[in-house]
N, C-alpha and C positions, 0 to 999 in steps of 0.2 A: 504494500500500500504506500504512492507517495504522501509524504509530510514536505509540508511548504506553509512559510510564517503568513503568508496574506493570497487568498486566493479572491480574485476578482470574477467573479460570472455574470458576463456581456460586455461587447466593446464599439458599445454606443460610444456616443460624446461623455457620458459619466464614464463609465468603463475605462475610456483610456484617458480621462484627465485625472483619474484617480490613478493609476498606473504610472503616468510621470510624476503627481508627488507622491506617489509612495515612493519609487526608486530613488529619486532625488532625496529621500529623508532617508534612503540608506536598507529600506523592507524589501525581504526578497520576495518576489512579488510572480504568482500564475495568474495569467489572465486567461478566461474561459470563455469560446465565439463559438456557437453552434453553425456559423455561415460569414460569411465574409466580413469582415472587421468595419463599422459605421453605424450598425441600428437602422433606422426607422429613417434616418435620411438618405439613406442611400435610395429609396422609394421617392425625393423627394426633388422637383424638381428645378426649384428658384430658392436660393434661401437669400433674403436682403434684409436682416434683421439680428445679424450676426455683425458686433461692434471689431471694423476695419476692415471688414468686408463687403462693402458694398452691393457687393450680389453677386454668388458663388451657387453652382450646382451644389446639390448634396452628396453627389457620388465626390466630388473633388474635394468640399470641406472634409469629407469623411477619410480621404488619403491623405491631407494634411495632417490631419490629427494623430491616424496611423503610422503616419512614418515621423511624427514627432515623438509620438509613446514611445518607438522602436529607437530613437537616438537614446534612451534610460537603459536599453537592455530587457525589459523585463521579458519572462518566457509565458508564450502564445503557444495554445494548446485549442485545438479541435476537438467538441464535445459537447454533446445534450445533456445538461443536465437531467437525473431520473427524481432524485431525491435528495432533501437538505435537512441533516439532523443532529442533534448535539450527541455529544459520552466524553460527559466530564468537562473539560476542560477544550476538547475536541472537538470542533467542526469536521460533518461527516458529510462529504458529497460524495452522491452514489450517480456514476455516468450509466447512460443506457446503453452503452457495450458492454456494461457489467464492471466495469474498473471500477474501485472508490480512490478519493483521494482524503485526507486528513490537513487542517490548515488550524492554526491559534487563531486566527481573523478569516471573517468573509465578509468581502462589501459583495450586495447585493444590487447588479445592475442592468437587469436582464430587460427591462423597458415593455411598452407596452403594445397590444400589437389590432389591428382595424378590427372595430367592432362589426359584427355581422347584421344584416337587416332581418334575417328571419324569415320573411316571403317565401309563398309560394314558387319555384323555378330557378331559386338563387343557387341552391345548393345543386341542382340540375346543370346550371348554364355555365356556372364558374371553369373557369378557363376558356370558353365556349359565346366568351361576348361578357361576361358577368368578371370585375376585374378588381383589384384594390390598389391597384397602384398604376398611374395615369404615364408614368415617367418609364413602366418594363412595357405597356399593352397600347400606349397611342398610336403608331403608326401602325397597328394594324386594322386602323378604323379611316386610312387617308380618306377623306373622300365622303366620309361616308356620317351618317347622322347618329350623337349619342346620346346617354341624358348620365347626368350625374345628378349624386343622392347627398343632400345634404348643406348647411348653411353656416357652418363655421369656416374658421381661416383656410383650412385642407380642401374641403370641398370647393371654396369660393376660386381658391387660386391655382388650383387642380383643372378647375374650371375654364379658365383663361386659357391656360397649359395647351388642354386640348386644343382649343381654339386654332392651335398653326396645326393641328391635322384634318381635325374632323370638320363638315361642312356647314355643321349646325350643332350645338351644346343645348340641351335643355337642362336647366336647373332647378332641380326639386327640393325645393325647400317646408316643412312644416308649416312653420309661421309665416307672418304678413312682412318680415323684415329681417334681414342676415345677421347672424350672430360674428359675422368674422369683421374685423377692423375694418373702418370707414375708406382708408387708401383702398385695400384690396377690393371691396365693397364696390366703389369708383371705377376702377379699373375694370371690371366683369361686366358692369351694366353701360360702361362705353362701348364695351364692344359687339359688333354687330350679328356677332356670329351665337350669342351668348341670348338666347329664349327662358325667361326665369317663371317658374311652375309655381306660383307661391301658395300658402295655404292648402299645400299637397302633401298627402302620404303615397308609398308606393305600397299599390296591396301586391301585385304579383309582378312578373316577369315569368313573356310568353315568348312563344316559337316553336321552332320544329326541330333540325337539328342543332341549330345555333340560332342568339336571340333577338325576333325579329321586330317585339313590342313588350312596352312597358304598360301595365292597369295601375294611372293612380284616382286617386281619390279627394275632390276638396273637402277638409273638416270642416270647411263653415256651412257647407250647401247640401253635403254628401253625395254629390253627381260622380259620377264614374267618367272617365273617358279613355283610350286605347292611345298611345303617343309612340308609332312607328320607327323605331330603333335595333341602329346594328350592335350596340355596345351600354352597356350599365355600368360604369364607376362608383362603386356605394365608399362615401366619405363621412361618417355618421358617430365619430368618437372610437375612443380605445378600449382597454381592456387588460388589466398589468400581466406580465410573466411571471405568474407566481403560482404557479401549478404542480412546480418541485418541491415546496415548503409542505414538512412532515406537518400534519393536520395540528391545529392550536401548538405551532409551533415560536408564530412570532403575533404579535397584536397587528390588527386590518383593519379599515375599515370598512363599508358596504362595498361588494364588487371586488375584493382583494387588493384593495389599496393597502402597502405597509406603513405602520404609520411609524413615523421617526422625531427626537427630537433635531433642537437647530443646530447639531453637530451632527445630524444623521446617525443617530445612536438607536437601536429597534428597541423591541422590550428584552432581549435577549442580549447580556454582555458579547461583544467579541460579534457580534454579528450586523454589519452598517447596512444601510439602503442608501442609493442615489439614484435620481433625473425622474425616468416617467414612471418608474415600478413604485414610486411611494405618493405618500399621499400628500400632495401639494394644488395649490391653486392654479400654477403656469405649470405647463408643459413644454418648454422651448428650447433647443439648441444652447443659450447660453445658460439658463438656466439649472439642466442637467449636469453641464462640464463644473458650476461653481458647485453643485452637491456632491461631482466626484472628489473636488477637490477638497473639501472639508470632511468629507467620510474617509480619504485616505489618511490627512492630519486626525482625526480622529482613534483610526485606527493604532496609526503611529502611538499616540498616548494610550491606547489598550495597553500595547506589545510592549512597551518598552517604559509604560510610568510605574 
C-alpha cells in the first residue's frame, strides 16, 4: 500500500493550486486526475473573468496551470477514486482498480460535475444530439438549428458559443429573466442568431434515431409546443464529486455539498475540501484556485504544527 504525506484528489484549478503551495511549503504531495488535468474548464469555452487574463480558452488556462503545478514536482497519478475513509490517524483511498493508497492529509478536490435534466429522451439521445459541453459537441451541429437549456452564466455564454456554428440557438430558460450577469446577458440577446424561450420548461426530447425536436412547456400558460432541433445543450447547475466519501463520513450539506471552515478544514481532522466540491456561494475559476491554496496552507499546519 503507498503512504504519501498529502494526497490531493482532482486537478481542477483547486487541485493544482493547492499542489504548488503544498510543494512550495516543502509536503510531499500525490495528486489524483481521473482524466486529463483542468476540471470543468477544460469543457469551457471563453473564460474573461480570470484576473490578467483577459480572455483565455479553458483548455489553455487549464495547461497553464498544469505545467505551473508540474515546475513544484509534485507526483501525478491516474485514478478513480472508489472510496474515502479514515483508520486512525490514516487517510484510506481505495482506487477502482483495487489499489489503496494511505496519506496523513487529503484535500479534497474533485469538483462538480452538469447536473442532468431528467426528461423524457435525455438519457436516450445523449451522445446522439443531447450534449453537456458546447466546446467537445458544436461543430457537429454547423449548420444546423439547436436549443440550449438553461439561464445562468454556463448556459447564457455557452449560448453565444454556439452561435459561430449552429444556424439558430434557442434559449430555454424557466423564468421571465436570466440569472447569468448582465455583460453576458447583453451579449446573447444582441445577437441575432440567439431565439430566447422564456418562461419555459423542457418536458421531453424527441426523435428517431438522433434528436430531431425538443416539447417544452410555458409555466405561466401551460401551452405545449414542439421546437425543431438537431442538438440539446442542457446547462442547468452542478452536482459535487462526492460519491467516494464513506457514508456520514464528512459533514454536507443538501445535494453533497462539503461543508468547510474559512481555512477549508471539513469536520474530519486531516481531511481539506477546495473550489466546487464544497459548499460555497461562487463557483468560479478564481475562486477554486484561492480555496486550493488555503486548504494546502492548511494542511501544511495539520502535518507539521
Amino acid at each position: 500500500m503507498e503512504k504519501h504525506e498529502l494526497v490531493i484528489i482532482g486537478a481542477g484549478p483547486a487541485g493544482l493550486s493547492a499542489a504548488i503551495y503544498a510543494r512550495r511549503a516543502g509536503i510531499g504531495t500525490l495528486v489524483l486526475e481521473k482524466g486529463r488535468p483542468g476540471g470543468q474548464i477544460l469543457t469551457t469555452s471563453r473564460i474573461e473573468n480570470y484576473p490578467g487574463l483577459p480572455e483565455a480558452t479553458g483548455a489553455s488556462l487549464a495547461e497553464a496551470l498544469r505545467a505551473h503545478a508540474l515546475s513544484f514536482a509534485p507526483r501525478f497519478m491516474t485514478g478513480s477514486v472508489q472510496k474515502l475513509s479514515c483508520c486512525g490517524a490514516d487517510r484510506i483511498i481505495e482506487l477502482k482498480d483495487g489499489s489503496r493508497i494511505t496519506a496523513r492529509a487529503v484535500i479534497i478536490a474533485s469538483g462538480a460535475g452538469f447536473r442532468r435534466q431528467g426528461c423524457p429522451g435525455e438519457g436516450r439521445y445523449t451522445g446522439l444530439g443531447v450534449s453537456y459541453c458546447a466546446v467537445c459537441d458544436a461543430a457537429f451541429f454547423e449548420g444546423l438549428e439547436v436549443a440550449v437549456i438553461g439561464g445562468g452564466n454556463t448556459a447564457v455564454e455557452e449560448a453565444v458559443y454556439l452561435t459561430g456554428f449552429a444556424s439558430r440557438v434557442y434559449l430555454v430558460h424557466r423564468r421571465d429573466t436570466f440569472r447569468a450577469d448582465s455583460l453576458a446577458v447583453e451579449r446573447a440577446l444582441a445577437n441575432p442568431r440567439i431565439v430566447p424561450v422564456m418562461d419555459s420548461v423542457l418536458e421531453a426530447i424527441e426523435g428517431s434515431d438522433v434528436v430531431e425536436r425538443i416539447l417544452v412547456r410555458n409555466v405561466r400558460s401551460g401551452e405545449q409546443r414542439r421546437i425543431p432541433v438537431s442538438g440539446v445543450f442542457i446547462f442547468i447547475g452542478t452536482l459535487p464529486h462526492t460519491e467516494f466519501l464513506e457514508e456520514g463520513l464528512l459533514r454536507t450539506k443538501e445535494g453533497g455539498w462539503i461543508v468547510t471552515d474559512e481555512s477549508m478544514r471539513t469536520s474530519v481532522p486531516g481531511i481539506f475540501a477546495a473550489g466546487d466540491v464544497r459548499d460555497t456561494p461562487l463557483r468560479q475559476v478564481i475562486t477554486a484556485a484561492g480555496d486550493g491554496a488555503r486548504a494546502a496552507m492548511a494542511a501544511y499546519g495539520y502535518l507539521h504544527g
